[in-house]
C-alpha positions as CSV (number, residue, x, y, z in Angstrom):
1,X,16.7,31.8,2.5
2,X,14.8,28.7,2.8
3,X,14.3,26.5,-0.1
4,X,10.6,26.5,-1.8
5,X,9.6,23.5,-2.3
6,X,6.4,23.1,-4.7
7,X,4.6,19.3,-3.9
8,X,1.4,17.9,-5.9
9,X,-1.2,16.7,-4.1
10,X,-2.5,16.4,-1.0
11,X,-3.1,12.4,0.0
12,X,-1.0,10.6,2.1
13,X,2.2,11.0,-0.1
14,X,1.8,14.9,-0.4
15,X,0.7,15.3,3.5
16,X,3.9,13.6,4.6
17,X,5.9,15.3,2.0
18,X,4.9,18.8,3.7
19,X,5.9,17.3,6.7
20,X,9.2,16.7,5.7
21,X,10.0,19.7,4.1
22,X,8.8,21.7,7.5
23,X,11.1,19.6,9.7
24,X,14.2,20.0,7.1
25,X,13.7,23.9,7.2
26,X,12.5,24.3,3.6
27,X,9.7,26.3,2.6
28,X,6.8,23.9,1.0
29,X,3.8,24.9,-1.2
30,X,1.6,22.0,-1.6
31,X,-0.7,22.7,-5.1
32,X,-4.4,20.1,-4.0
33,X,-6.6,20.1,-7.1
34,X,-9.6,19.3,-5.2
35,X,-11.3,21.3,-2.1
36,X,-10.1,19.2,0.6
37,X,-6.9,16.7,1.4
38,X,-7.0,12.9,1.8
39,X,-6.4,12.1,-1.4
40,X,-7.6,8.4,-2.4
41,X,-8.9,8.1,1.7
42,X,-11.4,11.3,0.8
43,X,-14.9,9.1,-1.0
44,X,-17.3,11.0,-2.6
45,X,-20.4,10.1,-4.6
46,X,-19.0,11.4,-7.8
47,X,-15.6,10.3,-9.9
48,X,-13.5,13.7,-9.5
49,X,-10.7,14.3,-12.5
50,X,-7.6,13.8,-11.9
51,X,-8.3,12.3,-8.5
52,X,-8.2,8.7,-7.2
53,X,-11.1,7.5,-5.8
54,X,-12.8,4.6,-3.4
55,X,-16.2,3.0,-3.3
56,X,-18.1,3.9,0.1
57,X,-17.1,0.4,1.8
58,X,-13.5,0.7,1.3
59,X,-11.3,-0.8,4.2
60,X,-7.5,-0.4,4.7
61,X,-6.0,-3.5,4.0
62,X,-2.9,-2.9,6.1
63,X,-3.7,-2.4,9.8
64,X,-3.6,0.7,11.8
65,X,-0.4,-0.4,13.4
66,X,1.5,-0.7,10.1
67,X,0.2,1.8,8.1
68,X,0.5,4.6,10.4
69,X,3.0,7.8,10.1
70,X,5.8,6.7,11.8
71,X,6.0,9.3,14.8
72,X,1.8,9.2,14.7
73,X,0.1,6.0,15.7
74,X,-3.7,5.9,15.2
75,X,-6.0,6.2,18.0
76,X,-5.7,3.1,20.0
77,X,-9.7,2.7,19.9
78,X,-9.6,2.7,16.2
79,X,-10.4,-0.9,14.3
80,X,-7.2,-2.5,13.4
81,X,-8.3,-2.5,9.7
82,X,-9.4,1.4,9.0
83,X,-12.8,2.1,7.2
84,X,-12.3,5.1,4.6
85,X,-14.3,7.4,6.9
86,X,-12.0,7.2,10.0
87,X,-8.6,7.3,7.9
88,X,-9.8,10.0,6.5
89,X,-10.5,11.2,10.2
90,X,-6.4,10.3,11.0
91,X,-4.9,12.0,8.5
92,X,-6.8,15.5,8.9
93,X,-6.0,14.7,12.7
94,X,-2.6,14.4,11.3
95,X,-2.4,17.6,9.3
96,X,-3.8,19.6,12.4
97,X,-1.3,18.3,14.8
98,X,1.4,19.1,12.3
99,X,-0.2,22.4,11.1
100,X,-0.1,21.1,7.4
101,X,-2.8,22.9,6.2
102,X,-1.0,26.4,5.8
103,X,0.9,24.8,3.6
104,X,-1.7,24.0,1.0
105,X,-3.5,25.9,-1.7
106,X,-6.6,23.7,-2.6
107,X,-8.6,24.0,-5.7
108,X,-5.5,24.4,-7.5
109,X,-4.7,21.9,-10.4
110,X,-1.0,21.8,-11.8
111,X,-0.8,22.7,-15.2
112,X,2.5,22.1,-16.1
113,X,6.4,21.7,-14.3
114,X,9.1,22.9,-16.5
115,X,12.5,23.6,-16.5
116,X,13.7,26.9,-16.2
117,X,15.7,28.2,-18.5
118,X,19.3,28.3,-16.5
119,X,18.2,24.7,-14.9
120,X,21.7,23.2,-15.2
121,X,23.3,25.9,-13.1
122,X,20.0,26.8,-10.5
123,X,18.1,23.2,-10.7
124,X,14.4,25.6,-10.5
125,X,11.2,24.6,-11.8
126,X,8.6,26.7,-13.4
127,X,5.0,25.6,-11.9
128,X,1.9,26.9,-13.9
129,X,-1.3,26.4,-11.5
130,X,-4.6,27.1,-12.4
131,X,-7.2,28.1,-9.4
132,X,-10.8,29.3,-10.0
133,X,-10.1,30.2,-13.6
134,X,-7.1,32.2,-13.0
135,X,-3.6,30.8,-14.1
136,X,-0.6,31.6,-12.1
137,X,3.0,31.3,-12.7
138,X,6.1,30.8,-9.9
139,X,9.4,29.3,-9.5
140,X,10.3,26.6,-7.3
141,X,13.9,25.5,-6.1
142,X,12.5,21.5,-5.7
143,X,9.3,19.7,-7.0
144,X,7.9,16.8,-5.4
145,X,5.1,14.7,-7.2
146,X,2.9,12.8,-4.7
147,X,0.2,12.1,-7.4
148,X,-0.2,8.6,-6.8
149,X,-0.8,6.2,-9.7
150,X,-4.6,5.4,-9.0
151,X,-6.0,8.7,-11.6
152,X,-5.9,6.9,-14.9
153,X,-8.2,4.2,-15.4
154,X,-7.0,1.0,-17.8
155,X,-9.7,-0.1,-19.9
156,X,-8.7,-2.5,-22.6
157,X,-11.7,-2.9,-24.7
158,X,-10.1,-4.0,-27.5
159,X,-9.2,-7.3,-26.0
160,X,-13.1,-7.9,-26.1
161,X,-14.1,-9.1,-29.1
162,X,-17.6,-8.2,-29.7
163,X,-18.2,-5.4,-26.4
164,X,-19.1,-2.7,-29.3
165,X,-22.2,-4.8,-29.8
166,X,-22.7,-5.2,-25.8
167,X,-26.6,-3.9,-24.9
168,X,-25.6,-3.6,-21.2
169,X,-23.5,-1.0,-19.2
170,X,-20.0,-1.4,-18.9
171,X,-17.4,0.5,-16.8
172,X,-14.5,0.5,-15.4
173,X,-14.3,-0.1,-11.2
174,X,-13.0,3.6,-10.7
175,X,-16.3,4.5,-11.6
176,X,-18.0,2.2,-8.7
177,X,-18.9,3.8,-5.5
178,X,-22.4,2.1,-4.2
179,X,-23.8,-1.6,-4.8
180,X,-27.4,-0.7,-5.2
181,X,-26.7,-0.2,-8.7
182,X,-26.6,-4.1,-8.8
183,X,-29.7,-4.9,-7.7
184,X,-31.6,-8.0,-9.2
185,X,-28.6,-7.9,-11.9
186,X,-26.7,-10.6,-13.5
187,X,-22.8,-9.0,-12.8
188,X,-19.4,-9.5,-14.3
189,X,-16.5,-8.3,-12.6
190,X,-13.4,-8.8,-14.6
191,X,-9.9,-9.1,-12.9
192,X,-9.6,-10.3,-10.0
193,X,-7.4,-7.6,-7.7
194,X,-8.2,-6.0,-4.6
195,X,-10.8,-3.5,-5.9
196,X,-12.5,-6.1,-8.6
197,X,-12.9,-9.1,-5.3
198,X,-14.1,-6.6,-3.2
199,X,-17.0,-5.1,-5.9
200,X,-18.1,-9.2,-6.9
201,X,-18.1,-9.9,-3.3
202,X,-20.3,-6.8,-2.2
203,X,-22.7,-7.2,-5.3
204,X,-23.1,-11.1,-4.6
205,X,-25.2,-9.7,-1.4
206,X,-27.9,-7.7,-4.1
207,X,-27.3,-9.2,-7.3
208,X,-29.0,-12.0,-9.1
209,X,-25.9,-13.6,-10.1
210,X,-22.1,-12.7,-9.8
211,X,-19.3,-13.7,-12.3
212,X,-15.5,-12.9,-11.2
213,X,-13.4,-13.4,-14.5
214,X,-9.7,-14.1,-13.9
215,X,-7.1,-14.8,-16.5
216,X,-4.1,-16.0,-14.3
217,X,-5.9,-16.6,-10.6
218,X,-4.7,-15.1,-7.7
219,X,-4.0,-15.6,-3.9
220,X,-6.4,-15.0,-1.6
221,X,-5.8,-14.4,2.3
222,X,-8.2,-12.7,5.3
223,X,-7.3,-10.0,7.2
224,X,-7.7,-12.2,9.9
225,X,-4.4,-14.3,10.1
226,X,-3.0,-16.9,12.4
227,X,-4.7,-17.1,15.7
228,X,-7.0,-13.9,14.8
229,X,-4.3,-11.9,14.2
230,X,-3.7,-8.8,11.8
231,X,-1.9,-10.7,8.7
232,X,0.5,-8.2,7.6
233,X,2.0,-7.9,12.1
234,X,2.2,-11.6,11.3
235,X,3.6,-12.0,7.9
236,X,5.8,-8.4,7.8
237,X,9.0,-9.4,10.6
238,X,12.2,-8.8,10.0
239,X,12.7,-12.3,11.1
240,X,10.5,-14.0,8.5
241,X,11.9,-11.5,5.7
242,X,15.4,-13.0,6.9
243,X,13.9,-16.6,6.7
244,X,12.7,-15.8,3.2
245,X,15.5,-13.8,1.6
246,X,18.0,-17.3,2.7
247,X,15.6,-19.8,0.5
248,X,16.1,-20.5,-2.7
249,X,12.6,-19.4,-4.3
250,X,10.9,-22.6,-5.3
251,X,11.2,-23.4,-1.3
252,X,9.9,-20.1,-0.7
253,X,7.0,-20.6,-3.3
254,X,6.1,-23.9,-2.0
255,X,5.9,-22.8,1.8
256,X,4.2,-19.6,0.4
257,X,1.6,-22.8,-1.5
258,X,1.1,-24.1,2.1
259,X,0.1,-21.4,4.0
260,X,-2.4,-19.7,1.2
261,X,-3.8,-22.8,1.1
262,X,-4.4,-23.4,5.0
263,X,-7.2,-21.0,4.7
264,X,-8.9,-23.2,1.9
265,X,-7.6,-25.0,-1.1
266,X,-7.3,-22.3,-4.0
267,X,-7.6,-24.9,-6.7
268,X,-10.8,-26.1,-5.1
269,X,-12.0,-23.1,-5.3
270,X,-10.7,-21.9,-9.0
271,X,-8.2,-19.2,-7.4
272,X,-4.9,-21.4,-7.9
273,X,-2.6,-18.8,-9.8
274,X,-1.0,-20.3,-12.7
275,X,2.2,-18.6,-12.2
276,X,3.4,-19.5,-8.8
277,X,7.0,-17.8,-8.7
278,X,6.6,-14.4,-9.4
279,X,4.9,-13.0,-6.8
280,X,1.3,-11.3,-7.7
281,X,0.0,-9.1,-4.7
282,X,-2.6,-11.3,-2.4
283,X,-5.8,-10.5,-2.6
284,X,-7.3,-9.4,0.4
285,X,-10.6,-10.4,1.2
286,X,-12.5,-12.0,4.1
287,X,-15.8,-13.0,2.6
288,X,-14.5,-14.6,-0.8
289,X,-14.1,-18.5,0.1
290,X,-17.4,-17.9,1.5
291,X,-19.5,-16.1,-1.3
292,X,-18.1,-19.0,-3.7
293,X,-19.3,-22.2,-1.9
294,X,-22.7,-20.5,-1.1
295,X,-22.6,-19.8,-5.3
296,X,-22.9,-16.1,-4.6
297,X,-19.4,-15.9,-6.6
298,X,-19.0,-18.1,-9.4
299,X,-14.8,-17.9,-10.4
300,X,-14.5,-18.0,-14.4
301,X,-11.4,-18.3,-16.8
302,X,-11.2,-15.1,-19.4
303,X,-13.7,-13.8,-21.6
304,X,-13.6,-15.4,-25.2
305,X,-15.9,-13.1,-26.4
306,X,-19.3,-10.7,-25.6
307,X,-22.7,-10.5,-27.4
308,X,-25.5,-8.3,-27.0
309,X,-26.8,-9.2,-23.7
310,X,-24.3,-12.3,-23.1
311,X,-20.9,-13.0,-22.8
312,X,-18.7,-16.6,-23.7
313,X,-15.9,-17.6,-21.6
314,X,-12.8,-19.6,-22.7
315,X,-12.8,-23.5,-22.6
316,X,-16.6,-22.9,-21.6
317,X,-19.3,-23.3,-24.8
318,X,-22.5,-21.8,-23.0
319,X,-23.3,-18.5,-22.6
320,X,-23.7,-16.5,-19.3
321,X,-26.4,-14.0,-19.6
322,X,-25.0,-10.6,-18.5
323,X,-26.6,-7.2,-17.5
324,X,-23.6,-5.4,-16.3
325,X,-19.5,-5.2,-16.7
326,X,-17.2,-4.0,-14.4
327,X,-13.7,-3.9,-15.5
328,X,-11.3,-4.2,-12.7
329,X,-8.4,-3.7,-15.2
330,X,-5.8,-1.6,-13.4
331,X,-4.4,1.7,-14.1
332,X,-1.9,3.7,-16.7
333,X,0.5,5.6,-14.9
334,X,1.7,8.9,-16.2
335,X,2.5,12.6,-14.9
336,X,0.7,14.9,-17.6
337,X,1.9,18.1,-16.2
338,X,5.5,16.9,-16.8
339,X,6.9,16.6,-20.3
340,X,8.4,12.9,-20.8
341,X,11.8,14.5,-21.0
342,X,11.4,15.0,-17.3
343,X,9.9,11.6,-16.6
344,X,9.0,9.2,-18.8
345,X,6.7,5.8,-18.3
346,X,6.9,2.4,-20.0
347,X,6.0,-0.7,-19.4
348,X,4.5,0.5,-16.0
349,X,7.3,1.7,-14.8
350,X,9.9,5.0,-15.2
351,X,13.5,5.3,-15.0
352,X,13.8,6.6,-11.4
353,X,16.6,6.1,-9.1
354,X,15.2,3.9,-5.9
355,X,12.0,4.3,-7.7
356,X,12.1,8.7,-6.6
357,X,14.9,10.3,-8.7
358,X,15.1,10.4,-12.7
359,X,18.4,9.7,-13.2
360,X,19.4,11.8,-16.4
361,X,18.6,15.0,-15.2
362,X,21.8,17.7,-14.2
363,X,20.5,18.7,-10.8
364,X,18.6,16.4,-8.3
365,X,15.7,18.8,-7.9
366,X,12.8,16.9,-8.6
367,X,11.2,13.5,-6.8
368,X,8.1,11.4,-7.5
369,X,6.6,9.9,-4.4
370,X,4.7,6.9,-3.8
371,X,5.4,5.8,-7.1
372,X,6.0,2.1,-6.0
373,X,4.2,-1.1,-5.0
374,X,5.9,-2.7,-1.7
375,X,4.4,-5.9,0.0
376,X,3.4,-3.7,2.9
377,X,1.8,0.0,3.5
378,X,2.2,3.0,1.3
379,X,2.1,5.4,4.1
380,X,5.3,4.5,6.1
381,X,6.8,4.1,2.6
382,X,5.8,7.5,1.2
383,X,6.8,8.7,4.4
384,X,10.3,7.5,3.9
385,X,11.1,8.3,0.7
386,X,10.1,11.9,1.8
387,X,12.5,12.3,4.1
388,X,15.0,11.0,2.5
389,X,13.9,13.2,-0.8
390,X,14.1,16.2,1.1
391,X,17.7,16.0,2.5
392,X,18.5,15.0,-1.1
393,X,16.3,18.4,-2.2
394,X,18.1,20.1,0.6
395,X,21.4,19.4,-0.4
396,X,22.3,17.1,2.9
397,X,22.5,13.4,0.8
398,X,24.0,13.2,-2.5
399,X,23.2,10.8,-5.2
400,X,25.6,8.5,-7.0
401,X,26.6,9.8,-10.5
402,X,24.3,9.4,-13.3
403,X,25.6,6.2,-14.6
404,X,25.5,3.7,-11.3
405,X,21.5,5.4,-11.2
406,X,21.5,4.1,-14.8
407,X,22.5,1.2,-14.4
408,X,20.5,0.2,-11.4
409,X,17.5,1.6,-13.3
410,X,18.2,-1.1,-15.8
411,X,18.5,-3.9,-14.2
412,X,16.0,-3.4,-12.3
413,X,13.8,-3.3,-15.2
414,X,15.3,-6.2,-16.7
415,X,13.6,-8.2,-13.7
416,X,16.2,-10.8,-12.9
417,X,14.9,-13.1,-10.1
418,X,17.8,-13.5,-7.6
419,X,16.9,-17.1,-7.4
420,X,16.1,-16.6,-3.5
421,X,13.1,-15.1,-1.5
422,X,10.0,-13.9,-3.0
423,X,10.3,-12.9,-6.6
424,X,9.4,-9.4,-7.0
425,X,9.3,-9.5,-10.4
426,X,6.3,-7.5,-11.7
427,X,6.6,-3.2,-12.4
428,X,7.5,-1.1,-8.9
429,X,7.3,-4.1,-6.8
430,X,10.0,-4.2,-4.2
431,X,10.5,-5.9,-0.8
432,X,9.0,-4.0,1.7
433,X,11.7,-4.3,4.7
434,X,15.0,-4.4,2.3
435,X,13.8,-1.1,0.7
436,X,13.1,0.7,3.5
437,X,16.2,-0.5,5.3
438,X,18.0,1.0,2.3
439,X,16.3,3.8,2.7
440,X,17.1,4.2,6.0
441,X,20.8,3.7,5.7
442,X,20.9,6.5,3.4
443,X,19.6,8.8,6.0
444,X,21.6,7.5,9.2
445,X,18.6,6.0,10.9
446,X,18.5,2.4,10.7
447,X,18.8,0.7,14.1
448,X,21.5,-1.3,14.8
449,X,20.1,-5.0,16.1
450,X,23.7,-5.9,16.9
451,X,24.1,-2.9,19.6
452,X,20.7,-2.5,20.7
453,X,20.6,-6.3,22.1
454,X,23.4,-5.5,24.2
455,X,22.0,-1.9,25.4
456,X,18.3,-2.8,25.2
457,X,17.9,-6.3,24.6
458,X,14.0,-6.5,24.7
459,X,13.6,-3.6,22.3
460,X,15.7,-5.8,20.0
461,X,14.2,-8.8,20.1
462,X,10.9,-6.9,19.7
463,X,11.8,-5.1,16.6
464,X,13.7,-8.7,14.9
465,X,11.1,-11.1,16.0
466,X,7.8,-8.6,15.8
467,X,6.1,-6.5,13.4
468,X,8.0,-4.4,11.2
469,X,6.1,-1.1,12.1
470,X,7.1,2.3,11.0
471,X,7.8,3.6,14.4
472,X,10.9,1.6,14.3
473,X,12.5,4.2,11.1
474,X,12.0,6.7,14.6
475,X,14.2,5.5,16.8
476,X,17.1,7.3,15.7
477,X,19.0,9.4,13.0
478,X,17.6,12.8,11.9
479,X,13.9,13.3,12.5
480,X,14.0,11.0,15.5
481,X,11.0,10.4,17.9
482,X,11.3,10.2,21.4
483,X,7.8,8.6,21.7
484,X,9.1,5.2,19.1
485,X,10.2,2.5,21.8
486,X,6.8,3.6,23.4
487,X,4.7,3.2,20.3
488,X,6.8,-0.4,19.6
489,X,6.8,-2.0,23.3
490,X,2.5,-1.0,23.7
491,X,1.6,-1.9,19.7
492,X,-0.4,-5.4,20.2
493,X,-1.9,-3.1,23.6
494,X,-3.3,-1.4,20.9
495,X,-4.5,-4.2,18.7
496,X,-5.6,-5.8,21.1
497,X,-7.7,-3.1,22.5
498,X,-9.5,-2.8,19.2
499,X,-10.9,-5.9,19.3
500,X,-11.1,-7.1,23.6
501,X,-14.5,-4.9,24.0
502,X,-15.5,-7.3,26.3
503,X,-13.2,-8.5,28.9
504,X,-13.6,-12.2,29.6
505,X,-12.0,-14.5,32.1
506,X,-9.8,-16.7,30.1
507,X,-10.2,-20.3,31.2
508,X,-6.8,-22.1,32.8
509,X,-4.6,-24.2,30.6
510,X,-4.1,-27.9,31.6
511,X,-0.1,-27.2,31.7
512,X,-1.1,-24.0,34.3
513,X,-3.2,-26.6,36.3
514,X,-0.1,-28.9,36.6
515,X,1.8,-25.8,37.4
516,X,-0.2,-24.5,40.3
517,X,-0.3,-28.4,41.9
518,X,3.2,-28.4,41.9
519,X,3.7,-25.1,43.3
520,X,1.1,-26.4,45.9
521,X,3.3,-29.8,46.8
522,X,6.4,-28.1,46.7
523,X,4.8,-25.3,49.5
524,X,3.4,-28.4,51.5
525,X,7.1,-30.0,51.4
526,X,8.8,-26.7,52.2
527,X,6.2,-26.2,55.3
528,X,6.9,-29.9,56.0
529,X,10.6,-29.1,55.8
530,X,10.8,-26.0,57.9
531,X,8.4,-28.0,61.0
532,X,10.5,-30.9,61.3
């Protein structure tokens, strides 16, 4: 009898979770406490509990081409950087083309994921759901958690002396969904992520005046990257992660430096990060450098203190009338249906084995999906970690014994730089290509370079000297695509296509001039030749 398998939630994380567990030959319940799936991707007008949510003008800041399912590309007339509607749009496409969707039960929150009581000999879980008022009870061989870590909202107001006596409204970006709300106001938006850039930028355009607080600065880069490019099929290679990985970091840092600032000078500009070897996530944003030197956006250090309608910044005596706050502060991560004995988070971060397994428990039965930060797309790394989760689940991969997991755990959380390549030093940060190469060799599907250049020497070069796309973790080993080399050989077709909606007749280089009046004197001297 197939294995059940009982997975939370139904964004990107759960969807190819399902997936998985279908392919494997288990038996998957997926529990989706709202009415629909999508997850983060789905926007409504309202904050729903429990559920991660988006403001209406919410774009994808990976491209279509990275961020896809590895064995299902987007549709090649889809913008290279997704608005929320149409991703939304892919992954019910997905689900359909899968037949997901008889695998959830919607409306149905997750109370609680226990043990049962002969766990060390069968590894099963008790799942309590409730749906329409009505609690329910069943037992599981495998749990997968594809929560996400976008549900519980950070808001620190404690470090702001003096916001009890605030006379505006204050709240935290979760709670943002349209910019009318900014209209004729004077705005501060404090922390400067993706989600707190994004809401200054798109209240500069209705606001009176706009404030972006940052404590330690940040990056900035557009989705538009060298020669009109999408950054991350630029920046994501196998080639340049090799190039990294073999600096030392304060070479990597500085060439890092260069390049953030070919776009505009940071410090110019008030962005300059103030610590420049750990890495910190770029923000991405294409309007910002041109909201600040209109004054749309005015960049300020961290809030010394707020008054009634007011607020004073550090190292700046006047103060900045203020009608609203918008605290793009991050989130607390945490599982609240499973008891910390199960999984337990610190510090922003839990002891999990390749950020998926807790490492204490006697059977492997339970994994936590998405549950990581990787300098590239969450999809193709859910996606990953699912398939490897579920041959683990399955009984197919084993993990090491509980004291190598430990140990990893640990010093991992110690944060020890290496001393080369980026420094992926912050909670669930990893390097994007290492991890899911690791992945990968778990499972028997990485592709060997060394081979292929012999047997398919443009594929290779491709894949080491291109984007790192997902369709790549296809190309062999269990769950393997027939349609990969396809999807790698045609993916700037499809960029490309996105973009070249008018054809144009691309004027000759002067090196192509040369070369045709060459070509034409050496066909005179060869007709010259052949009449003598």
């Amino acid at each position: 009898m197939a294995k059940r398998v009982a997975i939370v939630g139904a964004g990107v994380s759960g969807l190819g979770s399902i997936k998985c567990c279908l392919e494997e030959g288990l038996e998957p319940t997926c529990f989706e406490r709202s009415d629909n799936l999508g997850g983060l991707w789905r926007f409504t007008e309202h904050v729903e509990e429990g559920r991660a949510g988006i403001y209406e003008s919410v774009i994808s800041n990976s491209c279509k081409e990275m961020s896809c399912y590895s064995d299902f590309p987007f549709p090649e007339d889809y913008p290279n950087y997704v608005p929320n509607s149409l991703f939304l749009e892919y992954l019910q496409m997905y689900a359909d083309r899968f037949n997901l969707r008889k695998c959830i039960q919607f409306k149905t929150k997750v109370c609680s994921v226990t043990k049962r009581p002969d766990f060390t000999v069968s590894g099963q879980w008790d799942v309590v759901t409730l749906h329409e008022g009505k609690q329910e009870s069943a037992v599981f061989d495998a749990v997968m958690v594809c929560t996400g870590f976008l549900t519980s909202p950070n808001l620190p107001l404690d470090s702001f002396p003096g916001l009890n006596d605030f006379k505006g409204q204050y709240f935290h970006s979760r709670e943002y969904k349209l910019p009318y709300i900014f209209k004729d106001k004077r705005v501060l938006v404090i922390g400067m992520g993706n989600s707190g850039t994004d809401i200054a930028v798109e209240a500069s355009h209705v606001a009176k005046k706009v404030f972006l607080s940052t404590t330690g600065g940040a990056w900035a880069i557009s989705r538009v990257y060298d020669s009109g490019y999408p950054w991350d099929m630029v920046f994501v290679t196998r080639f340049q992660n090799m190039v990294r990985n073999s600096l030392p970091t304060p070479i990597v840092s500085w060439l890092l430096e260069r390049k953030m600032n070919s776009w505009f000078n940071h410090a110019n500009y008030g962005l300059f990060p103030e610590d420049r070897v750990q890495l910190r996530e770029p923000v991405i944003n294409d309007e910002l450098p041109g909201r600040i030197i209109t004054g749309k956006v005015l960049i300020k250090p961290s809030i010394k203190e707020v008054k009634g309608n007011s607020v004073i910044f550090n190292n700046t005596p006047e103060e900045e009338p203020i009608d609203i706050i918008i605290f793009a502060t991050g989130y607390t991560f945490a599982f609240p249906f499973l008891d910390e004995s199960v999984v337990k988070v610190e510090d922003g971060q839990a002891s999990l084995y390749k950020y998926i397994f807790p490492t204490h428990l006697q059977k492997s039965t339970l994994a936590v999906i998405g549950f990581i930060k990787p300098l590239g797309s969450m999809i193709p790394t859910a996606e990953m970690q699912a398939r490897w989760a579920v041959r683990v689940l399955k009984g197919v991969n084993t993990l090491p014994p509980p004291s190598v997991m430990i140990k990893e755990v640990n010093a991992r959380k110690e944060n020890m730089p290496s001393g080369f390549g980026l420094c992926y030093c912050k909670a669930l940060q990893a390097d994007y290509i290492r991890y899911m190469d690791e992945l990968l060799t778990f499972i028997n599907a990485k592709p060997n370079l060394f081979s292929m250049l012999l047997m398919d020497p443009h594929l290779a070069l491709t894949i080491f000297f291109g984007p790192c796309s997902s369709y790549q973790f296809r190309l062999t080993g269990p769950g393997k695509w027939e349609g990969a080399r396809n999807a790698i050989m045609t993916q700037w077709d499809r960029t490309f296509k996105a973009t070249k909606t008018r054809i144009v007749q691309k004027p000759p280089t002067t090196f192509e001039n040369l070369l045709k009046l060459f070509s034409f004197l050496a066909l005179l001297i060869a007709i010259f030749l052949i009449f003598l």
